[in-house]
C-alpha angles and dihedrals in degrees: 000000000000085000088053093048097053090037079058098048091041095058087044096057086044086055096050099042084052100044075053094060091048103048096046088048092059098044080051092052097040079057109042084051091050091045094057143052132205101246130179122251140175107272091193128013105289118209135210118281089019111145108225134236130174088263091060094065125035131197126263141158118267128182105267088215094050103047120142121238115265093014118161116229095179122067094201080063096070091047108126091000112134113217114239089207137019122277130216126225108266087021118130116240109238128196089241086061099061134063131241113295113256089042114134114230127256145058090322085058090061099051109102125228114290099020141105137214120231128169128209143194119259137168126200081275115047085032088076080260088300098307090111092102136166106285098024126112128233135174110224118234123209122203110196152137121286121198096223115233102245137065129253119215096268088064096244123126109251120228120222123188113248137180115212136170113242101169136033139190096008114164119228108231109187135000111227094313108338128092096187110145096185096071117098101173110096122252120204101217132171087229147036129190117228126199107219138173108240092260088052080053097058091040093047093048089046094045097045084053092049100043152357111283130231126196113207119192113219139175115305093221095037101115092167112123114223118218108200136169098212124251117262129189086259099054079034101065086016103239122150126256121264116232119193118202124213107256108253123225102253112231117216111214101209104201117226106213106194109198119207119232110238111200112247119285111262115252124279112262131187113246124194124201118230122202114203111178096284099351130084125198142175132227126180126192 
């Protein structure tokens, strides 16, 4: 009798310590389930200008409290979307990653309000020896003819060489065909791909017909202007500049001598001197 009674109390200790675990499971689970959200994230590396589908993201929990803003928790929403910059693999796809809906994919979907797109012609040289790459910044360099500003003897205007910068801060958009921002390693290309306001169009397509052009990288997060005059062979090697004058009539001061008329000279005469003791005199007849 005294075995049954502690068998009994035994399986009901087992039933409550049990009921225990269950009951605690399923508060962690209520909890776990209200402390996290199903998010959208990059199933494989996206890259800029990619137009999106429902394979490209997949679904994973994500801490409700720390969510990032604009992210995208359907994966029907990102059908048809084009990235505006390149996603890593595990990354969330956020709204301010993606362009309208309705955008075509491509080169045409990164260029931002207002801008153009304008490729020009580069070499390892001109091309900042392929660092120019898509995301970084670089002013554009003319080098030109420049009437001078004075006159040789023959009365024509001279021409002196100059190198001048035209544009600054202008953003590559592409490199030949690719418009990858991730890469670091230089790539020598034929071409590079510029975003430029309407009015940078016009100076860049003048510029490239009057001159040889020169790309020069510069800081991502230097805004300065800089104001320059252009260097010319004579600031170059710091001579100073020749000025031809225009050649003066010379005037010729003709002296007028007046002579004055003297009155003719008496007549010679023969004087005499006279001694007088002390006193000397002179008579003339």
């Amino acid at each position: 009798m005294k075995n049954l009674r502690i068998l009994f109390m035994l399986l009901i200790a087992t039933v409550a310590a049990l009921s225990a675990v269950v009951f605690a499971s399923r508060w962690l689970m209520q909890q776990s389930a209200n402390g996290v959200t199903k998010v959208a994230v990059a199933a494989n590396d996206i890259n800029l200008g990619q137009r999106l589908s429902p394979e490209f993201v997949k679904l994973v929990d994500w801490p409700t409290a720390s969510l990032p803003p604009g992210v995208i928790k359907d994966q029907r929403a990102i059908d048809g979307r084009v990235t505006k910059t390149s996603v890593a693999r595990g990354e969330p796809v956020l709204e301010s990653k993606l362009t309208p809906v309705g955008t075509k994919g491509g080169l045409s979907a990164v260029i931002a309000d207002g801008k153009r797109a304008i490729t020009v012609r580069v070499n390892d040289v001109v091309g900042v020896a392929g660092f120019a790459l898509p995301g970084s910044f670089v002013d554009i360099i003319v080098n030109t003819q420049k009437e001078a500003g004075n006159k040789s003897a023959s009365n024509e205007r001279t021409e002196q060489s100059i190198s001048k910068i035209v544009l600054e801060k202008i953003l590559v958009l592409a490199v030949a065909q690719e418009v990858n921002r991730d890469e670091t390693q230089p790539k020598v290309v034929n071409a590079v791909t510029l975003e430029v306001s309407p009015d940078e169009a016009e100076k860049l397509d003048l510029a490239r017909s009057v001159g040889t052009l020169s790309l020069v990288l510069r800081n991502q997060v230097d805004p300065r202007p800089v104001a320059t005059t252009g260097a010319t062979k004579n600031s170059l090697l710091k001579e100073p500049a020749m000025v031809i004058a225009a050649a003066e009539p010379i005037v010729k001061t003709v002296e007028v001598v007046r002579r004055v008329a003297v009155g003719p000279k008496a007549a010679s005469s023969t004087c005499v001197g006279v001694i007088s003791g002390i006193n000397q005199n002179k008579e003339c007849f």
